[in-house]
C-alpha positions in Angstrom: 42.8 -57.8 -157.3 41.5 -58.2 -153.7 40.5 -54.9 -152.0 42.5 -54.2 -149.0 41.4 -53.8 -145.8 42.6 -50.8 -144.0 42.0 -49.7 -140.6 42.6 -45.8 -139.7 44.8 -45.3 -137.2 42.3 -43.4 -135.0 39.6 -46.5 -134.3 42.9 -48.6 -133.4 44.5 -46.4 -131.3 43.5 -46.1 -127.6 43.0 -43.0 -125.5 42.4 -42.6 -121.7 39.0 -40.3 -121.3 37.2 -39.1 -118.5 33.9 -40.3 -118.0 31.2 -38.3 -115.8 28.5 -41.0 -113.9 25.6 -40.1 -111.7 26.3 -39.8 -108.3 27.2 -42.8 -106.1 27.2 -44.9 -109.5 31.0 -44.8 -110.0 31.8 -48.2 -109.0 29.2 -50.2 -110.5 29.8 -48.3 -114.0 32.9 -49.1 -113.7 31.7 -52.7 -112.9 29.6 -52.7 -116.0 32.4 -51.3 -118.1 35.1 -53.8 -117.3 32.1 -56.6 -118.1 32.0 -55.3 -121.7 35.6 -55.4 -121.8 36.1 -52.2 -121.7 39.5 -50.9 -119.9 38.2 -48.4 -116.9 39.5 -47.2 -114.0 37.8 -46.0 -110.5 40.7 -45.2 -108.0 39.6 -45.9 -104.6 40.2 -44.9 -101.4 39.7 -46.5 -97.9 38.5 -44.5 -95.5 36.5 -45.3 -91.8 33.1 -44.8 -91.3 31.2 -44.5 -88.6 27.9 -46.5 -88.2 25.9 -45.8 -84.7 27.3 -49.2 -83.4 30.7 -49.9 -85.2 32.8 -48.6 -87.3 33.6 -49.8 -91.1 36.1 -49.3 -93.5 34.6 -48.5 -96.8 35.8 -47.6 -100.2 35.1 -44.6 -101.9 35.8 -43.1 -105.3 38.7 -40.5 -105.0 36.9 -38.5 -107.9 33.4 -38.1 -107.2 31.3 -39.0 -110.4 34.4 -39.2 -112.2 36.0 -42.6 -114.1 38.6 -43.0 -116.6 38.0 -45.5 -119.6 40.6 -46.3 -122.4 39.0 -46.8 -125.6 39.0 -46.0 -129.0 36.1 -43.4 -130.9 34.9 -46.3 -131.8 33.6 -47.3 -128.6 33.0 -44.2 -127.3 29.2 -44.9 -127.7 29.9 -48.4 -126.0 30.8 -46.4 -122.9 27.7 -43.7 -123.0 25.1 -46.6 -123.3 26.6 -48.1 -119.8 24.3 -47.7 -116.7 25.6 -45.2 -114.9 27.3 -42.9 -117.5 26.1 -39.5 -117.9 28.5 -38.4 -120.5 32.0 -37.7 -121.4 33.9 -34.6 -120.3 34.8 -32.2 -122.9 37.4 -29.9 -124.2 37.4 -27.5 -126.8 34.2 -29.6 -128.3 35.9 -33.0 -127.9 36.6 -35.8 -125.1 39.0 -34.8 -122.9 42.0 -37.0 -123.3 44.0 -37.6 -120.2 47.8 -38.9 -120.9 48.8 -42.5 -120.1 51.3 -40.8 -117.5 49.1 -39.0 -115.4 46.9 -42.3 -114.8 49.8 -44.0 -114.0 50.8 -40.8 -111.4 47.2 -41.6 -109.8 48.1 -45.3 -109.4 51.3 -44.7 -107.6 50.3 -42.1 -105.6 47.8 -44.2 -104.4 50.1 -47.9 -103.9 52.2 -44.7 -102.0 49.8 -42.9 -100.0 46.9 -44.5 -98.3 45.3 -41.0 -96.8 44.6 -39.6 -100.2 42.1 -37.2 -101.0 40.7 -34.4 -103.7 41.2 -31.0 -102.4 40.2 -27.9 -104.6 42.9 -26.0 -105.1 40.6 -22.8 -104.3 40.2 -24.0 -100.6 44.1 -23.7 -100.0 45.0 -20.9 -97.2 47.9 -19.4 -95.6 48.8 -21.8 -92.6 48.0 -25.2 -94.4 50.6 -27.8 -94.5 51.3 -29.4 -98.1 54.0 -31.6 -99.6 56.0 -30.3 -103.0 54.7 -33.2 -105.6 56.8 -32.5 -108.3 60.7 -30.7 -109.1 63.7 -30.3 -107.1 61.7 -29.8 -104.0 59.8 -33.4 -104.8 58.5 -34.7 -101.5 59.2 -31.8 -99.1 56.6 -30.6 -96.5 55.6 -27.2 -96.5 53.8 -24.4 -95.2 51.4 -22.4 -97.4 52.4 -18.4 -96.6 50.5 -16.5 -99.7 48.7 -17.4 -102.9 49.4 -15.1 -105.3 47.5 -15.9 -108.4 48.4 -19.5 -109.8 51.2 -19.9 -107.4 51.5 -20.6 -103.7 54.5 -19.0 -101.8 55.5 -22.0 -99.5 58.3 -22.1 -96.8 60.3 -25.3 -95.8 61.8 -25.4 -92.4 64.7 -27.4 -93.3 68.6 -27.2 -92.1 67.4 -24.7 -89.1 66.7 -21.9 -92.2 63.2 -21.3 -93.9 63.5 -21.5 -97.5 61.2 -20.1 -100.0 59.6 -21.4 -102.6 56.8 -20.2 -105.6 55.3 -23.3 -106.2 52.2 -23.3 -108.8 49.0 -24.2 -107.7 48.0 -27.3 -109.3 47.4 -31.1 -108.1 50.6 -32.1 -109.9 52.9 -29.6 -108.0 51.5 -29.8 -104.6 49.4 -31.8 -102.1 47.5 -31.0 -98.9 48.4 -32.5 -96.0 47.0 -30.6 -93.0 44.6 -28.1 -93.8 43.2 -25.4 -91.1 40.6 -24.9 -93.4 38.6 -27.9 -91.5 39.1 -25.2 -88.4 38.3 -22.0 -90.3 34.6 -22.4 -89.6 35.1 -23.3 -86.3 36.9 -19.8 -85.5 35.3 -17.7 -87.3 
């Protein structure tokens, strides 16, 4: 009788991990992944940069020092022994696996929005402008009134009315689209 071969679930199965990199080395780890044949992704943004005689448009990471691989714990060590990789992130003592919808999120909302950009959610203040990113009020501009705790109290000038909305803080509720953060320091 041969001896069958059996493969566990887990080294066939395919997660999406976050991956930390030195600084500045996002794009060429992912580079170096995508040579192994490993699946990665580096979501990049366009933004212009000024150089003292022209300007360019360069790419940068949207997550500084962050990628996101797909692999199996099999090669998880694959991935650490890449140029570039620091480590993976961790939660409750094991990679942090990020859902197959949420990278897919990232990749439309940047096919959709070409201004994107990371903003903590600790530097949002009363008086910055955001857009509603998720629920009924999906796609709505906004004004940030309060923060109280997790959520942001928001008002929509729609219909000649201001309506009022708790919205919780988090990058998949709301985005930033005009802060007066950038201003604060100027003011104060």
């Amino acid at each position: 009788m041969k001896a069958a071969h059996v493969i566990s679930k887990d080294t066939c199965s395919r997660s999406w991990m976050v991956v930390y990199t030195k600084s500045k080395c996002e794009k060429r780890a992912h580079e170096l992944l995508n040579l192994q044949g490993i699946q990665s992704f580096c979501p990049l943004v366009k933004r212009t940069q000024k150089w003292a005689d022209r300007f360019k448009l360069v790419e940068f990471p949207l997550f500084n020092s962050y990628l996101f691989v797909c692999v199996n714990p099999s090669e998880q060590l694959k991935v650490l022994q890449t140029a570039g990789v620091v480590n993976f992130i961790y939660y409750c003592g094991k990679p942090a696996i990020v859902p197959a919808t949420d990278i897919e999120k990232i990749k439309v909302y940047m096919e959709q929005y070409s201004d994107l950009e990371i903003v903590s959610i600790n530097t949002l203040r009363p008086g910055d402008y955001v857009r509603v990113n998720d629920g009924i009020l999906f796609d709505l501009p906004a004004e940030v009134i309060e923060i109280q705790g997790k959520s942001v109290l928001v008002m929509m000038k729609q219909l000649d009315c201001a309506l009022v909305a708790k919205v919780k803080i988090s990058s998949d509720h709301i985005i930033l689209t005009k802060s007066i953060s950038k201003y604060h320091h100027i003011l104060n």
